[in-house]
C-alpha positions in Angstrom: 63.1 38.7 60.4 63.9 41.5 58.0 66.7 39.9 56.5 65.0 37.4 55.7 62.2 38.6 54.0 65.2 40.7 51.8 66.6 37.3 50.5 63.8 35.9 49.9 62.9 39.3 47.5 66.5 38.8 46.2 66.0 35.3 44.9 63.0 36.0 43.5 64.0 38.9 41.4 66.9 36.6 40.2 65.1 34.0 39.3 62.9 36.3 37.3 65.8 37.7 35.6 67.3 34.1 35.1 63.8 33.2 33.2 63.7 36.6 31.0 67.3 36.4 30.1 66.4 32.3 28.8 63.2 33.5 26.7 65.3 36.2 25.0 67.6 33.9 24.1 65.3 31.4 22.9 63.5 34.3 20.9 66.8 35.3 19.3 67.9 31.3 18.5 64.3 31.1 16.8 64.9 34.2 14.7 68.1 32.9 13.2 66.8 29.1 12.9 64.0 31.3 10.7 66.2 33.3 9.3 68.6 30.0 8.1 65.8 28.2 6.9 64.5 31.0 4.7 68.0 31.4 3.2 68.0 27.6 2.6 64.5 27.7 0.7 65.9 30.4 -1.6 68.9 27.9 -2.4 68.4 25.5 -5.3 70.4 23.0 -3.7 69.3 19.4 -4.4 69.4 18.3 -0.6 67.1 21.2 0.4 64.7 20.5 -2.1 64.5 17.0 -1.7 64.1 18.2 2.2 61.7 20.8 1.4 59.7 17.9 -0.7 59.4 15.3 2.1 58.2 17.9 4.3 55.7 19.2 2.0 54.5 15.6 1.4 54.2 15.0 5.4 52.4 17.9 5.6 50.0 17.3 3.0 49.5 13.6 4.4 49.0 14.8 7.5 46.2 17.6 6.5 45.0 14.7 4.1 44.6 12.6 7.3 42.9 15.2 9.3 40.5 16.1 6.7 39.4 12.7 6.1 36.7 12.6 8.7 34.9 15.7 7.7 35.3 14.8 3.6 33.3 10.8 5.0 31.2 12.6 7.1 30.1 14.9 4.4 29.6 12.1 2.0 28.0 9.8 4.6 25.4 12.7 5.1 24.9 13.0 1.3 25.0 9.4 1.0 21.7 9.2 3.6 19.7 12.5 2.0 20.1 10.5 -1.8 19.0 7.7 0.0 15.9 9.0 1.9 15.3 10.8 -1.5 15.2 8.0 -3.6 13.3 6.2 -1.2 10.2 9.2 -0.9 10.4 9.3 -4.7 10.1 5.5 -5.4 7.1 5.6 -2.4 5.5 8.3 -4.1 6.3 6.2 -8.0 4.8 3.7 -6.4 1.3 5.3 -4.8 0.8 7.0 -8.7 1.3 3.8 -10.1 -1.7 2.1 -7.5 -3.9 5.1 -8.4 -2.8 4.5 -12.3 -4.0 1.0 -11.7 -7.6 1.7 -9.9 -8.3 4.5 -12.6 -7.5 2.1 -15.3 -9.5 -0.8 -13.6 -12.0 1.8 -12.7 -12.3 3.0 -16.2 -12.1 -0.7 -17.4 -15.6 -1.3 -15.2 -17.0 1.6 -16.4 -16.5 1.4 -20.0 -18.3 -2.4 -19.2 -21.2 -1.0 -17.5 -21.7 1.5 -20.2 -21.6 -1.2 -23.0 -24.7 -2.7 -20.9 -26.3 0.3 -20.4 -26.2 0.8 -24.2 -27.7 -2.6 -24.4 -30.5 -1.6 -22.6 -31.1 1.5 -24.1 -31.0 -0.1 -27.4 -33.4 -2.6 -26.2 -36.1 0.4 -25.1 -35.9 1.7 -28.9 -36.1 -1.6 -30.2 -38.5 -3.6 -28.1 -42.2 -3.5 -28.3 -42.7 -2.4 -24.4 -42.0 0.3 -22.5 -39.6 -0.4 -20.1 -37.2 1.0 -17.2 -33.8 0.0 -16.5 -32.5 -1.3 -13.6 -29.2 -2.2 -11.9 -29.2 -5.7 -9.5 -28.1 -4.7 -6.1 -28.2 -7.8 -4.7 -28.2 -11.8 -5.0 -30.5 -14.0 -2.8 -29.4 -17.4 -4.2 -29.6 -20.6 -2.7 -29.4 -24.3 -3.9 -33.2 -23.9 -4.3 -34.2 -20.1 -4.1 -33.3 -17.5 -6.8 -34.3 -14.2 -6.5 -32.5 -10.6 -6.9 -32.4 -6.8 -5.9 -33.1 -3.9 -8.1 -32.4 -0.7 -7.5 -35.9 0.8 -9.1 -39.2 0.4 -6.9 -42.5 2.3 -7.0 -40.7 5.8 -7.8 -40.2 4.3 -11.1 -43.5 2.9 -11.9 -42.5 -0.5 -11.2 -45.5 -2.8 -10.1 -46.0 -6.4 -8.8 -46.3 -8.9 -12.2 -44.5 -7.0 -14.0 -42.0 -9.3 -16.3 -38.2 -8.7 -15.9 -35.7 -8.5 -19.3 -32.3 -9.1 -19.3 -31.0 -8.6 -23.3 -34.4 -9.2 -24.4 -35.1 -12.3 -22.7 -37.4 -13.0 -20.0 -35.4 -14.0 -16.2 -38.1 -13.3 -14.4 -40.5 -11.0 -12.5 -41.5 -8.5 -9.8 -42.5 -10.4 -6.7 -42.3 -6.9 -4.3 -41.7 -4.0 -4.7 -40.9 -1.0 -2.3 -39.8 3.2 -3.2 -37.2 2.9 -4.2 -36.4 -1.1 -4.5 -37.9 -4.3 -5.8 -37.5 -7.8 -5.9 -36.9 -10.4 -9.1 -38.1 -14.0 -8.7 -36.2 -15.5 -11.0 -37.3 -18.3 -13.9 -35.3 -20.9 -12.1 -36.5 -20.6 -8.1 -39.0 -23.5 -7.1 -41.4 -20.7 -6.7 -41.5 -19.6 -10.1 -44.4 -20.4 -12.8 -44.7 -19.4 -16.0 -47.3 -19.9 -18.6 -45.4 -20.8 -21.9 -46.1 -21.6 -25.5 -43.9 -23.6 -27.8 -42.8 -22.7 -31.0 -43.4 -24.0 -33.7 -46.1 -26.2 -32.3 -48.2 -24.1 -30.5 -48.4 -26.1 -27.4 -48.8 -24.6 -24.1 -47.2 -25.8 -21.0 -45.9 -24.1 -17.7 -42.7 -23.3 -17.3 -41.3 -24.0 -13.4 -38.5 -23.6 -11.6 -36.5 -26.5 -10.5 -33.7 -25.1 -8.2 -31.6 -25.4 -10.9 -30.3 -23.4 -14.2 -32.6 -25.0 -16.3 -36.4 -24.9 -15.5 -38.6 -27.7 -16.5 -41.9 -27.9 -18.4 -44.9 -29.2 -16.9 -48.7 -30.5 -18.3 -47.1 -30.4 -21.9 -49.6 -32.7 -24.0 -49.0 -36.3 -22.9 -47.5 -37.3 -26.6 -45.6 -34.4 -26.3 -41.6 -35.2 -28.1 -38.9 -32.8 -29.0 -38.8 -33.1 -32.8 -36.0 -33.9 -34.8 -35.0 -32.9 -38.5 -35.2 -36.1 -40.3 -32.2 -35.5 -42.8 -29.8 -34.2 -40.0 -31.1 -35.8 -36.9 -30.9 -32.3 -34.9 -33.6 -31.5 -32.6 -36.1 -28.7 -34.1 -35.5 -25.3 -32.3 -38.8 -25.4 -29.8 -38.4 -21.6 -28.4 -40.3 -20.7 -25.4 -42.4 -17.7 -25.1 -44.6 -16.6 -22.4 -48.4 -16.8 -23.5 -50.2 -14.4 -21.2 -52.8 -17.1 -20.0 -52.3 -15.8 -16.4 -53.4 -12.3 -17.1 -50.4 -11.0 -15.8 -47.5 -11.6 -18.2 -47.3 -9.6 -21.0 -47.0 -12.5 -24.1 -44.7 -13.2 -26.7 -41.1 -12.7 -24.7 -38.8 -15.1 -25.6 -37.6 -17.4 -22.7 -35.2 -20.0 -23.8 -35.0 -23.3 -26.1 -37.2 -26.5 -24.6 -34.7 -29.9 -25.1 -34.7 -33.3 -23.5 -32.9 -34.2 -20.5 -33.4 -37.3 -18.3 -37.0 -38.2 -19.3 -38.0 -34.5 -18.5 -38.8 -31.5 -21.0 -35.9 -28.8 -19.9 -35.8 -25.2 -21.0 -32.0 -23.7 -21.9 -32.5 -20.3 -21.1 -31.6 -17.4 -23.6 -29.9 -15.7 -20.1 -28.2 -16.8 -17.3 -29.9 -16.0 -14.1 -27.1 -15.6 -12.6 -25.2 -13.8 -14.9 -27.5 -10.5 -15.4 -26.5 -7.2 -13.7 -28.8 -4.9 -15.6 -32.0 -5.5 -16.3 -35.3 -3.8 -18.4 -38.7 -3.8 -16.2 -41.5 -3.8 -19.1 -43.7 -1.2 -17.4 -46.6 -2.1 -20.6 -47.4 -1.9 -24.2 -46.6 0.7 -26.2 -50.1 3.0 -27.2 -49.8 2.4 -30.4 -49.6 -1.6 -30.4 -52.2 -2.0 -28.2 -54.4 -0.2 -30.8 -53.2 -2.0 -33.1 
């Protein structure tokens, strides 16, 4: 048994010597194939450069190759951030243009409500009543009612009766009224009469509403005609003013222009019902006219 185990030992320590002895020689082989090739790059022989050439061009294909992937990958990712860049840019462009727009429009609506506040401003210096301005808040039109919302009531002074201007001309007037609201019944809703007088002619008729844009005139004197100018053949302007007969209306505001429609007496009125937005409550008289 112990003979044995001494050749196995043997064999082993001559295979080990077998294996150094073959990396020593590999080593040394490797230093001379270095040491050649090093003395051969030093050479300016043609077939060693053109050699030394090819190599140097595999090699750089090869690390060309190899590099690729990081070089696409690197330009994919700047590809994408550009991209999403652009994109939040153009989204944010886009959101200060919209705001651009509402400002604008919002100015645009502005600079219109202004121009009728003017109006009505202008109207208070000019106009023989003292009035208060109001903005409609709401429409309550139907093929035969008309009536509309202000935003002025009883905090304002605003009583029942009281007439309703829109650029001077009568559209209605004050049917309720509440703190800080009141309603307009408009010239044209079948509710609506008026007591008119007819210039030039003086002749006094009542002024109701029809459901329609153009009130009527009622118990006008039975021979009653819309004149015309004789040389032209054009009817005679017959404005309409309120009279005051009822005690409530405050006379002398202009209404519209009486012509003939369909056997009936119409009034055209000076404003559209249903194209006011502001409007002038006359509260009363001035002082100074009424002692007049």
């Amino acid at each position: 048994m112990a003979t044995s185990r001494d050749d196995f030992g043997i064999a082993i320590r001559s295979a080990l010597l077998q294996r150094g002895a073959r990396q020593k020689f590999s080593l040394f082989v490797l230093i001379l194939i270095s040491i050649f090739i090093f003395a051969l790059d030093n050479t300016n022989l043609k077939p060693v450069k053109a050699f030394r050439s090819l190599i140097n061009d595999g090699i750089y294909r090869i690390s060309a190759v190899s590099s690729s992937p990081i070089r696409f990958s690197s330009a994919t990712k700047d590809f994408f951030v550009r991209h999403v860049f652009i994109y939040k840019e153009n989204e944010k462009l886009k959101d200060e243009i919209r705001q651009l727009k509402e400002l604008e429009l919002n100015t645009s609506y502005l600079r219109t409500e202004n121009k009728q506040l003017q109006e009505i401003v202008q109207l208070d210096k000019k106009t023989s009543f003292r009035t208060v301005g109001a903005k409609i808040m709401l429409d309550k039109n139907s093929p035969y009612l008309n009536s509309a919302i202000i935003n002025k009531g009883t905090n304002s002074g605003i009583k029942l009766g009281m007439p309703v201007l829109s650029k001077g001309h009568l559209v209605g007037k004050i049917v309720e009224v509440n703190y800080i609201s009141s309603r307009i019944l408009l010239l044209n809703d079948l509710n609506s009469k008026i007591p008119v007088v007819l210039s030039p002619t003086g002749d006094q008729a009542i002024l109701s509403g029809i459901g329609k844009l153009d009130p009527s005139l009622e118990y006008l004197p039975k021979d009653f005609k819309i004149k015309e100018n004789k040389k032209t053949g054009l009817p005679i302007q017959n404005v309409v003013y309120t009279s005051g007969k009822d005690g409530v209306l405050l006379s002398g505001i202009s209404i519209g222009e009486a012509f003939a429609e369909d056997g009936r007496i119409k009034v055209k009125l000076f404003t559209d019902p249903n194209q006011i937005f502001l409007v002038n409550v006359i509260l009363d008289q001035e002082t100074d006219l009424e002692a007049m």
